[in-house]
C-alpha positions in Angstrom: 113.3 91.2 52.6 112.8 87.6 52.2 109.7 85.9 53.5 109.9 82.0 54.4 107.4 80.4 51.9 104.3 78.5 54.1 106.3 75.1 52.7 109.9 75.6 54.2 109.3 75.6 58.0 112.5 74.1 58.2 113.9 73.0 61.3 117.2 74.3 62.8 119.2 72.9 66.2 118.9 74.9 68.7 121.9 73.8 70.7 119.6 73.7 73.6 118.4 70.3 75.0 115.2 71.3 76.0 114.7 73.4 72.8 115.6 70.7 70.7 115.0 72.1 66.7 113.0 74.7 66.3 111.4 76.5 62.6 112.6 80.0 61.8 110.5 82.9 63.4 111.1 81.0 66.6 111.2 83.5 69.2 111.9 82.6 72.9 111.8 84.3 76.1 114.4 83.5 78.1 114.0 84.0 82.0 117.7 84.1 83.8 119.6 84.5 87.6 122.4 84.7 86.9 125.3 85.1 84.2 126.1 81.6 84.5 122.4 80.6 83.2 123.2 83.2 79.6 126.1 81.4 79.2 125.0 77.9 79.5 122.5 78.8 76.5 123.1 81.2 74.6 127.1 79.8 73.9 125.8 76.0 72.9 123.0 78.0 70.8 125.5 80.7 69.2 127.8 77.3 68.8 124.6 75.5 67.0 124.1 78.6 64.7 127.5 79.1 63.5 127.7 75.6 62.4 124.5 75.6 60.9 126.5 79.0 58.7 123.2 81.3 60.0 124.6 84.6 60.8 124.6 85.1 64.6 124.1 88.6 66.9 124.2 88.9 70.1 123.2 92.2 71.4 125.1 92.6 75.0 124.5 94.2 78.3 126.3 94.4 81.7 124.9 91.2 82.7 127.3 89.5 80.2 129.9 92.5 78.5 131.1 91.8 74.7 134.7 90.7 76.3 132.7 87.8 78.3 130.8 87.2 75.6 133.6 86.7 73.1 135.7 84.7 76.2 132.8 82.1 76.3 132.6 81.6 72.8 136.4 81.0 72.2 135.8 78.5 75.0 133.1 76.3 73.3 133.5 76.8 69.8 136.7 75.6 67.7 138.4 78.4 65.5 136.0 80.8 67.0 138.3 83.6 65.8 137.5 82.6 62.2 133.8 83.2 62.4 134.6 86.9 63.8 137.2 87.9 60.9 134.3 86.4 58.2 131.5 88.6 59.9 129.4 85.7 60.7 129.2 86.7 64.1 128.6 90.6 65.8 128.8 91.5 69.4 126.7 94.9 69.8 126.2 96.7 73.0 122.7 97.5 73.8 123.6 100.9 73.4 124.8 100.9 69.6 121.3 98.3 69.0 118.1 100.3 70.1 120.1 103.6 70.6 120.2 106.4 68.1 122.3 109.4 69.4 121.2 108.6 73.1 117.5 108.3 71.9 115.9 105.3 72.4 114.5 103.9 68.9 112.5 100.5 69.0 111.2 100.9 65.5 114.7 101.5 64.3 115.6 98.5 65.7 112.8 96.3 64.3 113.6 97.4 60.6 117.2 97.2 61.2 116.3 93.7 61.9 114.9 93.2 59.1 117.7 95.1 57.1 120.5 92.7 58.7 118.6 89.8 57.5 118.6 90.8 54.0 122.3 91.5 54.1 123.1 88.0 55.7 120.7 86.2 52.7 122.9 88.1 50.6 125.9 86.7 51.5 124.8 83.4 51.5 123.5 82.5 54.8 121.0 80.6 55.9 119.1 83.0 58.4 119.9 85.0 61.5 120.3 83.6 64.9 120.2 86.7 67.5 119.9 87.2 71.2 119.4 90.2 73.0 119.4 91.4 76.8 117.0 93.6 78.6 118.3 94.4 81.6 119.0 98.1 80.9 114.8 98.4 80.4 113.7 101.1 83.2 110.2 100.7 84.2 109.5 104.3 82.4 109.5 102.4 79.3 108.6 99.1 80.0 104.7 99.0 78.4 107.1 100.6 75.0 109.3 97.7 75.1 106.9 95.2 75.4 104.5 96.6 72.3 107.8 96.5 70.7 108.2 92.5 71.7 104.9 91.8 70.6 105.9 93.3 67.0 108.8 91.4 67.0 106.9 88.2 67.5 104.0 89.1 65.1 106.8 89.5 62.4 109.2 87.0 62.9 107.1 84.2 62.1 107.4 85.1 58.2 111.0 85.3 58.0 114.2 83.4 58.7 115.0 84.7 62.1 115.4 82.8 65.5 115.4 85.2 68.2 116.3 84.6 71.9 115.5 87.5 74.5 116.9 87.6 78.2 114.9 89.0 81.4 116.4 88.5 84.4 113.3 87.3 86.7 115.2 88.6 89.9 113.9 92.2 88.3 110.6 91.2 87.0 107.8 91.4 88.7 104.9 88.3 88.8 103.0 91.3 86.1 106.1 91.8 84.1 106.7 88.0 83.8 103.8 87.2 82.6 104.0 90.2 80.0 107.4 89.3 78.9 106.1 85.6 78.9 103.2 86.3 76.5 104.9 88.5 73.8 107.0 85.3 72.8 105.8 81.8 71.3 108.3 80.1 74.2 109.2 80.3 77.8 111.9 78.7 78.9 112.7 78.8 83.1 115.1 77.0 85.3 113.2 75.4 88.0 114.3 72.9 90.5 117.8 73.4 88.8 116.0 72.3 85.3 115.6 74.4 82.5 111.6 74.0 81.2 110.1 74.9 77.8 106.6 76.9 78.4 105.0 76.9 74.9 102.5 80.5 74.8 101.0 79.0 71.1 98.8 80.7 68.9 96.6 83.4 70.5 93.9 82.5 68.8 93.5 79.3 70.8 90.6 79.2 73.2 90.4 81.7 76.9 91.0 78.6 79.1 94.2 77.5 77.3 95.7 80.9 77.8 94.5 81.1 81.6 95.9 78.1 82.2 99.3 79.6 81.3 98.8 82.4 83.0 98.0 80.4 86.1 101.7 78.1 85.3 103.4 81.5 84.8 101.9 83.0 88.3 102.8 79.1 90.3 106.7 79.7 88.5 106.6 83.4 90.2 105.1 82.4 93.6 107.6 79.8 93.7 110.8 82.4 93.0 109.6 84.5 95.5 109.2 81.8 98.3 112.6 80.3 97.1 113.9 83.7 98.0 112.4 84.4 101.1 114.0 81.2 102.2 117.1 82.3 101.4 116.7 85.5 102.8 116.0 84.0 106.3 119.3 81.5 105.5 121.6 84.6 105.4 119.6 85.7 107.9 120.4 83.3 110.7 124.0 82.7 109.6 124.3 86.3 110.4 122.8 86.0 114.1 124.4 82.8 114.3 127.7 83.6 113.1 128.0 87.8 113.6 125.9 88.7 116.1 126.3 86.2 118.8 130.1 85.7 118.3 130.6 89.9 118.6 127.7 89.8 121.7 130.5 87.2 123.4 133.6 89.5 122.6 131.7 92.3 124.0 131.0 91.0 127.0 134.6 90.1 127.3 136.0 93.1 126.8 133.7 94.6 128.9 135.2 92.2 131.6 138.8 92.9 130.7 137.8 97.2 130.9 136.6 96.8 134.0 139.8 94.8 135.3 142.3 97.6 133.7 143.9 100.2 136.2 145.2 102.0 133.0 143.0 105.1 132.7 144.3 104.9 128.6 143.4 102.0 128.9 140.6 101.8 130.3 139.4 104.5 127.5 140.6 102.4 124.8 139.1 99.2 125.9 135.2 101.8 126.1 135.7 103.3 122.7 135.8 99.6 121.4 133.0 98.6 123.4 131.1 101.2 122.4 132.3 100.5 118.3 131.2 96.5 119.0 127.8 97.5 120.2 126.9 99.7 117.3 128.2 97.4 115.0 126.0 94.8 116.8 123.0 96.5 116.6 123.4 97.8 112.7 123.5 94.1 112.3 120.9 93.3 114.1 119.0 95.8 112.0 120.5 94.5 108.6 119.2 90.7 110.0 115.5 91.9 111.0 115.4 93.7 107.2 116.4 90.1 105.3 114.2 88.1 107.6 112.6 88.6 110.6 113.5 85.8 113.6 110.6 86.6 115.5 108.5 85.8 112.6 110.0 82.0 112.5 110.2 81.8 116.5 106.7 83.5 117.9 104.9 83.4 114.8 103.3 85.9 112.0 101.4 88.6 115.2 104.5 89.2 117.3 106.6 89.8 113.8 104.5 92.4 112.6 104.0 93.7 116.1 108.1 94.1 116.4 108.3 95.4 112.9 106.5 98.5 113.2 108.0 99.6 116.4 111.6 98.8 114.9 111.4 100.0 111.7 107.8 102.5 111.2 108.3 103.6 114.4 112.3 104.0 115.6 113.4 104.5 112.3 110.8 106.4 110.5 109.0 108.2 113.2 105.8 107.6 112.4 102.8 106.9 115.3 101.7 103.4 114.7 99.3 100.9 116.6 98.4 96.9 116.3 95.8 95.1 117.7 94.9 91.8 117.5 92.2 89.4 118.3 93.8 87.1 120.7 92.1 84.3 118.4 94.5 81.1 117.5 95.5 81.9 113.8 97.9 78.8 112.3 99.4 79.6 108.7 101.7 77.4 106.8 104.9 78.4 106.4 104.7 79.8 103.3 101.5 81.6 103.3 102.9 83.0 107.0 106.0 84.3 105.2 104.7 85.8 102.4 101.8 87.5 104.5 104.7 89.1 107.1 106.9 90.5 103.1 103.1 91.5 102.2 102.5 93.8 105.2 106.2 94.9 105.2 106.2 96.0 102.0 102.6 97.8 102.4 104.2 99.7 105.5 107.0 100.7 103.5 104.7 102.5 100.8 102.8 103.9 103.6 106.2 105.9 105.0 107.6 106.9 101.8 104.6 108.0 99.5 101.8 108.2 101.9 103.1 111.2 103.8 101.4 109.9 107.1 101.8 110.4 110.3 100.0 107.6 111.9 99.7 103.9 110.8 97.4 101.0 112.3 97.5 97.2 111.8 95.0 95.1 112.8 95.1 91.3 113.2 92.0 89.0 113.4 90.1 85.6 112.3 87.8 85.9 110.0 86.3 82.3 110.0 88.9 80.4 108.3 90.8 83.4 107.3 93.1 85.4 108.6 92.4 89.0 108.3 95.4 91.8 108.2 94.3 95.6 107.6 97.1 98.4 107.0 95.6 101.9 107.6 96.9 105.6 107.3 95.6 108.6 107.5 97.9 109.5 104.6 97.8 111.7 100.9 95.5 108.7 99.6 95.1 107.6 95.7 93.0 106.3 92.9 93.4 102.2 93.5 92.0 101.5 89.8 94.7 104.3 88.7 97.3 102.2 91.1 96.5 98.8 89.8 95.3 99.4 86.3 98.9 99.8 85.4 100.3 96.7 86.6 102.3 98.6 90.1 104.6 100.1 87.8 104.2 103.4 90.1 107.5 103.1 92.1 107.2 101.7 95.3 103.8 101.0 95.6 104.3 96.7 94.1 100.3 96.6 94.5 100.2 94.7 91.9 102.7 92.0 93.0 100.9 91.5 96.1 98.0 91.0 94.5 99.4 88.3 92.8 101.3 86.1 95.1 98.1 86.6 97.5 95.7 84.9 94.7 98.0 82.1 93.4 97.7 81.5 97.6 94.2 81.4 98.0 94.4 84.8 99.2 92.9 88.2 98.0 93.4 91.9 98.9 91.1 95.3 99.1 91.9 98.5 98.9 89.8 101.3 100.3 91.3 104.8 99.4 90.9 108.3 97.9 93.4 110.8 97.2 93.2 113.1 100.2 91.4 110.5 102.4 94.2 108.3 103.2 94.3 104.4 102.6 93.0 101.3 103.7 94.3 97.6 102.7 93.0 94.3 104.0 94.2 91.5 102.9 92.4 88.0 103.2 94.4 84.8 103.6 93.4 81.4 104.3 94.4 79.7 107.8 96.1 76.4 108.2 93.4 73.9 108.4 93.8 71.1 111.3 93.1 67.7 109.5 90.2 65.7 110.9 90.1 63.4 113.2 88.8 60.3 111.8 88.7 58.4 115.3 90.5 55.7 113.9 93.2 54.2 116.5 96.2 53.3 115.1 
């Protein structure tokens, strides 16, 4: 293999804007939605490396198949078909890359790397230009393929290799993004419908440079996560607005028009749809309170948690559960009140699928100028360092996440638990502070 000498850093384009040129052993993490967003880079940066003669790979994935791939490439780049016949440019599935006989192999994968290069010098090209996808990683062997990334950028630096790798952040956790963020020299994320560049730099720099990044990566996370809550509670009202009040209305009508029928047929006929509109009605209603809760909007954070656990913990899972709360005027912003009410859900949910309980409580109250929300079950319990120590990779239990999107609020949770000694969880939140009144007339 063929190292890049300390002198001849050269710069390549990138084909991405934002990129700009970057050196070889340029590795970039790239954090994607939707197929649309692999395609809008990775087909101007295949484009850039074929015309730059670097041999190209991209390592594919159901999120874009080698067919789309190829499709989106004939597309953008003239006499496409040319650069296939010459060998300038693979398409491998994932499972031919980092699969050996059905085994997974990541160190394969690293030295055939490094084999690939050696052939492509050898034939007269200027580097390699690769992309993979990593949508097939499971969570079972995350923590491998992320000691795997971190090898891959530790190496590439030395060698003529510009490597692009694709997470879709709709499956990443805030832990997992930051992970996946840190074992590549760039970031890049679309935000506000702009792709940004997040530069990790040398590791070596100083703790607060790296915290700092931490603390942009955790803000980009927050941020996706209240972006989708609002659009959960979008689809939710269309569907009340739209579904469930228009079938309500048609009920009700042919309720009317049963009623009016002498026909005992009829009259039958007319009750069995009835009877099909109102269960379709209220499996609506049910898919509607999962995406986003109306009470939550309409009566505030108490009454949506107090509707919750009787319509879902209680109706559905048959579990015994209680709420109390103080009484006491507890104002939230919007989006610390919405992520609080997917907080609690999501606790509740662990509670009635690992905890094997059989009663639940939630408590409300003010805590000066916090607002104070304790989950409790008298459930199998568990080791919370255990739990949290590796990152809420335990499925289901997303400790981890909430722990995150609480603190980048201003927010903080507890855990009180033992295995055999059920669980406690309180989580601490800052209220909506009234701004003062300065007794200025205006």
């Amino acid at each position: 293999m063929i190292p890049i000498e300390e002198t001849e850093q050269l710069s390549r384009k990138t084909g991405i804007d934002v990129l700009g040129r970057m050196p070889w052993g340029t590795h970039v993490c790239l954090f994607y939605q939707t197929r649309k967003d692999l395609i809008d880079i990775l087909v101007p940066y295949f484009k850039a490396g074929l015309e730059s003669n670097e041999f190209c790979m991209w390592i594919t994935c159901e999120a874009v198949s080698e067919k789309q791939a190829k499709e989106a490439l004939r597309k953008a780049v003239p006499d496409c078909d040319k650069y296939f016949k010459s060998g300038q440019i693979e398409i491998v599935p994932y499972t031919e890359w980092y699969f050996k006989e059905g085994t997974l192999e990541l160190q394969q994968s690293l030295k055939a790397c490094i084999d690939k290069l050696n052939q492509a010098l050898t034939c007269g090209y200027a580097g390699i230009r690769a992309t993979g996808n990593t949508a097939w990683v499971e969570r079972r062997i995350w923590r491998d393929f992320i000691d795997y990334e971190k090898k891959i950028d530790d190496t590439i630096g030395r060698y003529r290799m510009i490597a692009i790798c694709n997470y879709c952040i709709d499956k990443c956790d805030t832990s997992e993004i930051i992970e996946a963020a840190n074992s590549h020299k760039f970031a890049l994320i679309r935000r506000k419908g702009k792709w940004e560049l997040i530069k990790n730099g040398d590791r070596k720099q100083a703790e607060k440079r790296f915290l700092d990044y931490q603390k942009q990566l955790r803000s980009l996370a927050s941020e996706l996560s209240l972006t989708e809550e609002s659009d959960r509670h979008r689809i939710a009202t269309g569907l009340h607005d739209k579904i469930v009040q228009p079938l309500i209305v048609s009920k009700m009508e042919l309720d009317m028009l049963r009623k009016s029928v002498s026909s005992i047929e009829r009259h039958e006929a007319l009750s069995k749809i009835c009877h099909s509109l109102g269960e379709t009605i209220q499996s609506t209603r049910l898919l509607t309170l999962d995406l986003s809760s109306p009470v939550l909007h309409e009566l505030g954070f108490e009454a949506a948690v107090a509707e919750w656990l009787v319509e879902q913990i209680q109706k559905k899972y048959g579990v015994i559960s209680e709420f109390k709360d103080d009484g006491q005027p507890k104002p939230l912003d919007n989006d610390i009140r919405a992520v609080l009410f997917r907080d609690v859900r999501e606790l509740l949910l662990n509670v009635v699928r690992h905890a094997h309980t059989h009663n639940v409580n939630v408590s409300v109250r003010k805590v000066g100028n916090q607002i104070c929300v304790n989950v409790e079950d008298d459930g199998i319990g568990f080791d919370p360092d255990k739990v949290l120590a590796m990152d809420g990779k335990i499925a289901g239990f997303g400790l981890f996440s909430i722990r995150e999107r609480l603190k980048e609020l201003g927010g903080y949770l507890q855990i009180d638990s033992q295995p055999g000694k059920g669980t406690k969880v309180m989580i601490m939140a800052p209220l909506k502070q009234e701004k003062p009144n300065t007794g200025e007339k205006v």
